[in-house]
Backbone as JSON Lines, residues from 0, in Angstrom:
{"i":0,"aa":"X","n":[112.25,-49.75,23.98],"ca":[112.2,-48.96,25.19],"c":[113.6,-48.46,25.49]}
{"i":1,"aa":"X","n":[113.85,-47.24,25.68],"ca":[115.03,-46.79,26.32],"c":[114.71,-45.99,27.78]}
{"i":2,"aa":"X","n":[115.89,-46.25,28.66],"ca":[115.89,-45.3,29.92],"c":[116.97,-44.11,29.78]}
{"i":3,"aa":"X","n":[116.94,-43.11,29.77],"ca":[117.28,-42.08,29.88],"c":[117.75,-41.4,31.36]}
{"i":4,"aa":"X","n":[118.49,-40.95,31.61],"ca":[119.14,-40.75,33.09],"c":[119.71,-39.42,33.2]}
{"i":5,"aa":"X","n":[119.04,-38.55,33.42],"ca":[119.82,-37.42,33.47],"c":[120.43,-36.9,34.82]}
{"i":6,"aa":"X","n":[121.72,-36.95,34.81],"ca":[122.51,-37.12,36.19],"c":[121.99,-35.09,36.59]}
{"i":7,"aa":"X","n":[122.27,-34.6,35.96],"ca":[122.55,-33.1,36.39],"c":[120.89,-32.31,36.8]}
{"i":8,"aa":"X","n":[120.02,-33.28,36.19],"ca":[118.44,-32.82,37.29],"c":[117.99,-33.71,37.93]}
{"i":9,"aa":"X","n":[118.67,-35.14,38.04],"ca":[118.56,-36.43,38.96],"c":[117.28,-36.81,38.02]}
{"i":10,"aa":"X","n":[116.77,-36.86,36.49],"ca":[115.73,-37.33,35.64],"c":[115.88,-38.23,35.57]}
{"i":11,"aa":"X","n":[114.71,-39.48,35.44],"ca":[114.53,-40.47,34.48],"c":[113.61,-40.4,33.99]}
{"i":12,"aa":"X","n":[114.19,-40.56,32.21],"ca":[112.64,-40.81,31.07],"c":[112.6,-42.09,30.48]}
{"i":13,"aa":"X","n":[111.89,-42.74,30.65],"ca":[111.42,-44.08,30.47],"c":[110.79,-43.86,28.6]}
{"i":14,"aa":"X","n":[111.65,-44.24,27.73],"ca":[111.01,-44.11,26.37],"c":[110.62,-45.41,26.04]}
{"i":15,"aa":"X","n":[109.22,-45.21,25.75],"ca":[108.18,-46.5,25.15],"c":[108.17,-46.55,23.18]}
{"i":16,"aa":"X","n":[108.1,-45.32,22.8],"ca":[108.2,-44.65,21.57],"c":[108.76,-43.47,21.18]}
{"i":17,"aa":"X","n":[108.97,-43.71,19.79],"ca":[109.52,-42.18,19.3],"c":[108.85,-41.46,19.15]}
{"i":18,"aa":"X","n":[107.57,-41.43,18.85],"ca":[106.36,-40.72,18.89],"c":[106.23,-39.65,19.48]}
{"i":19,"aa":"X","n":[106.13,-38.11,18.97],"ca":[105.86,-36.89,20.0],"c":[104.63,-37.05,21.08]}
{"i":20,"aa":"X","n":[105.25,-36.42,21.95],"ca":[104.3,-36.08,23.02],"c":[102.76,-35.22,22.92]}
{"i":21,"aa":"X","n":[102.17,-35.61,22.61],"ca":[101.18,-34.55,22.6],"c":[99.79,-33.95,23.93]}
{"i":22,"aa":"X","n":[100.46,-35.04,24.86],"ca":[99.72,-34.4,25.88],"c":[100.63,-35.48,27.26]}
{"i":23,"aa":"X","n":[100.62,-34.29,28.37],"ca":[101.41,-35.37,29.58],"c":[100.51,-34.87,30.63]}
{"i":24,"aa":"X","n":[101.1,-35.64,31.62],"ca":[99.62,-35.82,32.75],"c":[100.74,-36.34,34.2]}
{"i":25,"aa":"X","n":[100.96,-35.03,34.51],"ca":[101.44,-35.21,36.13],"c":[100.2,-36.46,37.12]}
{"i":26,"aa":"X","n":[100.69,-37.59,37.02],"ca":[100.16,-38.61,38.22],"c":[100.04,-38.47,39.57]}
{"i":27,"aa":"X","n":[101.84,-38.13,39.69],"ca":[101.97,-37.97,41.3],"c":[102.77,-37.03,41.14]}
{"i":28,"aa":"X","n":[103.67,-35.99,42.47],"ca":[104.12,-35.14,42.37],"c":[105.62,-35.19,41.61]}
{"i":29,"aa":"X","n":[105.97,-35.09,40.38],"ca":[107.3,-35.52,39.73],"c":[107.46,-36.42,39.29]}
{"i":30,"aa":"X","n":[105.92,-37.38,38.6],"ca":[105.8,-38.4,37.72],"c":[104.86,-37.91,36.64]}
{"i":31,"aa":"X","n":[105.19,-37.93,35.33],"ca":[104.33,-37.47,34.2],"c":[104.49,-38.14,33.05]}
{"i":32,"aa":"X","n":[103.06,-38.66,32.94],"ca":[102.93,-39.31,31.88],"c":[102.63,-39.1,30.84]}
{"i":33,"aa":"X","n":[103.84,-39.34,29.42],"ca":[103.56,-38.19,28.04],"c":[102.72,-39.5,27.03]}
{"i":34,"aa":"X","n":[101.86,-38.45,26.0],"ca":[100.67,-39.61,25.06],"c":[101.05,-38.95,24.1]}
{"i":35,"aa":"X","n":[101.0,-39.39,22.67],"ca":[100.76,-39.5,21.67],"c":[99.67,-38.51,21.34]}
{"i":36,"aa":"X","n":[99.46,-38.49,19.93],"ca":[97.8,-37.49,19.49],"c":[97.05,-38.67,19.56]}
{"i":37,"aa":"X","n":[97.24,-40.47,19.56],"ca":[96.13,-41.09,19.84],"c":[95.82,-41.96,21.0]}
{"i":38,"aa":"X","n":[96.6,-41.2,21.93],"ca":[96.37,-41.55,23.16],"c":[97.39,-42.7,23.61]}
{"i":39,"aa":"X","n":[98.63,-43.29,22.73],"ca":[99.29,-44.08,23.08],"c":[100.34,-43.67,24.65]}
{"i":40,"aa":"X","n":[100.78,-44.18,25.37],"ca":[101.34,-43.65,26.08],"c":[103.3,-43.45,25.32]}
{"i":41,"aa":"X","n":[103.69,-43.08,25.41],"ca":[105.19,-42.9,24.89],"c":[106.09,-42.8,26.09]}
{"i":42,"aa":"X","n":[105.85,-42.18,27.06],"ca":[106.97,-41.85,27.37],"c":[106.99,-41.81,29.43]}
{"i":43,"aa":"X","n":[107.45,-41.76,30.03],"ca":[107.5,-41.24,32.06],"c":[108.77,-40.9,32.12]}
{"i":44,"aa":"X","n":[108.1,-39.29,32.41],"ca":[109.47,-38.75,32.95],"c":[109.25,-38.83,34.54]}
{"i":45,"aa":"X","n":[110.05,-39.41,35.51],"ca":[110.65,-39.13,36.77],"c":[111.72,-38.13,37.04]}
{"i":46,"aa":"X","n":[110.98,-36.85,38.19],"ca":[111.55,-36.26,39.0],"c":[112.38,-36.35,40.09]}
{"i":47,"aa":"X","n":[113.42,-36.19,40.29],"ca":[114.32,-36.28,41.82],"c":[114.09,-38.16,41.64]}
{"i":48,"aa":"X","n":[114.46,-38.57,40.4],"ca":[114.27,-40.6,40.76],"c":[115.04,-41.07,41.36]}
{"i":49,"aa":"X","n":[116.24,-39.99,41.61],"ca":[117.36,-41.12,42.88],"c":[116.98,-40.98,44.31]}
{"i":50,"aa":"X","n":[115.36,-40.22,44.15],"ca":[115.13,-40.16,46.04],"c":[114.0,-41.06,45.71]}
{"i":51,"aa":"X","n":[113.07,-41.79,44.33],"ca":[112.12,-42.37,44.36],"c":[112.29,-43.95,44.14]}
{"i":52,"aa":"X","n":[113.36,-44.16,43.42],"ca":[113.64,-45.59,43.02],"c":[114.93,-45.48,43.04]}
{"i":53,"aa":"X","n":[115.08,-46.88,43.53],"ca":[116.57,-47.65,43.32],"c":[116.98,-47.73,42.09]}
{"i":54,"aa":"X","n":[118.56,-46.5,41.77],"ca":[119.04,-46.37,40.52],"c":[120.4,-46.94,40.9]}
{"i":55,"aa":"X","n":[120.9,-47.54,41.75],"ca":[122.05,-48.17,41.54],"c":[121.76,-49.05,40.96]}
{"i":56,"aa":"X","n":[121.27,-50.35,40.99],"ca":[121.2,-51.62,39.93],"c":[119.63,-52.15,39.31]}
{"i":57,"aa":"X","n":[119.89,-52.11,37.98],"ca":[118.56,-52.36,37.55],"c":[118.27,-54.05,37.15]}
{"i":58,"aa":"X","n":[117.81,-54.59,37.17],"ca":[117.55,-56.03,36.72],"c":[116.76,-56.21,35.33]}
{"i":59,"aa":"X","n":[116.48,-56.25,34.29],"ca":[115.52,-56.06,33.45],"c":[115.31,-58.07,32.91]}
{"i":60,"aa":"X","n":[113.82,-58.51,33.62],"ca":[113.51,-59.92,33.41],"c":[112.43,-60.31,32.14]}
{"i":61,"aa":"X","n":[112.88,-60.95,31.5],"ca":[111.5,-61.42,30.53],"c":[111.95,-60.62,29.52]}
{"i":62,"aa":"X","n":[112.51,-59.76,29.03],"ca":[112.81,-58.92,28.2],"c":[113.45,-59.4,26.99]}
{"i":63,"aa":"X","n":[113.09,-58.97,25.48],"ca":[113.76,-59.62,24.23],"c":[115.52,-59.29,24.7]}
{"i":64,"aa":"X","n":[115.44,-60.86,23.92],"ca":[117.18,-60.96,24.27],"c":[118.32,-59.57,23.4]}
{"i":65,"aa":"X","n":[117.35,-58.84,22.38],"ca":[118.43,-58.09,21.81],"c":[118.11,-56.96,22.25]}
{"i":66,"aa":"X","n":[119.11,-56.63,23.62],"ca":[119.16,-55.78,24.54],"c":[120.55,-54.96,23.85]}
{"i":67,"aa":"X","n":[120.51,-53.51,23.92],"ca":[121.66,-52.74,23.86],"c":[122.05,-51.49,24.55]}
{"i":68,"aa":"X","n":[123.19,-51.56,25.28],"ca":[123.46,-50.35,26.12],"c":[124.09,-49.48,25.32]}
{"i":69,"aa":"X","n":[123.82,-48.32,26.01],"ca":[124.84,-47.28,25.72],"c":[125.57,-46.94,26.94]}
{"i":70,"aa":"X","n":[127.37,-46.3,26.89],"ca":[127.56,-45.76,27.82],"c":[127.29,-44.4,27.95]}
{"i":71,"aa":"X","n":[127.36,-43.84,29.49],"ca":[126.73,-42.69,29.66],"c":[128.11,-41.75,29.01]}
């Protein structure tokens, strides 16, 4: 899984897989959820996410220990 942060349209894409998108599905207004050709989900992009979720500090619990950042 990677999070993706795009400061200059206030984005977050939540990557599940590398897998192309082959179909996405607006949920709520500026949440869209991208699938696979077999329906896997891959990917949520968030719109305007610094007015929807708390992006100053993230906590990530339960998660495999071989975690790796990148800097922005």
């Amino acid at each position: 899984m990677k999070l993706n942060y795009y400061d200059e349209t206030d984005s977050l894409y939540i990557e599940f897989s590398d897998e192309t998108s082959a179909e996405s599905v607006e949920i709520s207004e500026g949440v869209v959820l991208d699938y696979d050709a077999q329906g896997k989900l891959v990917g949520i992009d968030i719109d305007n996410a610094g007015h929807k979720i708390q992006l100053r500090d993230f906590y990530l619990k339960g998660l495999h220990p071989n975690i790796m950042t990148v800097a922005a």
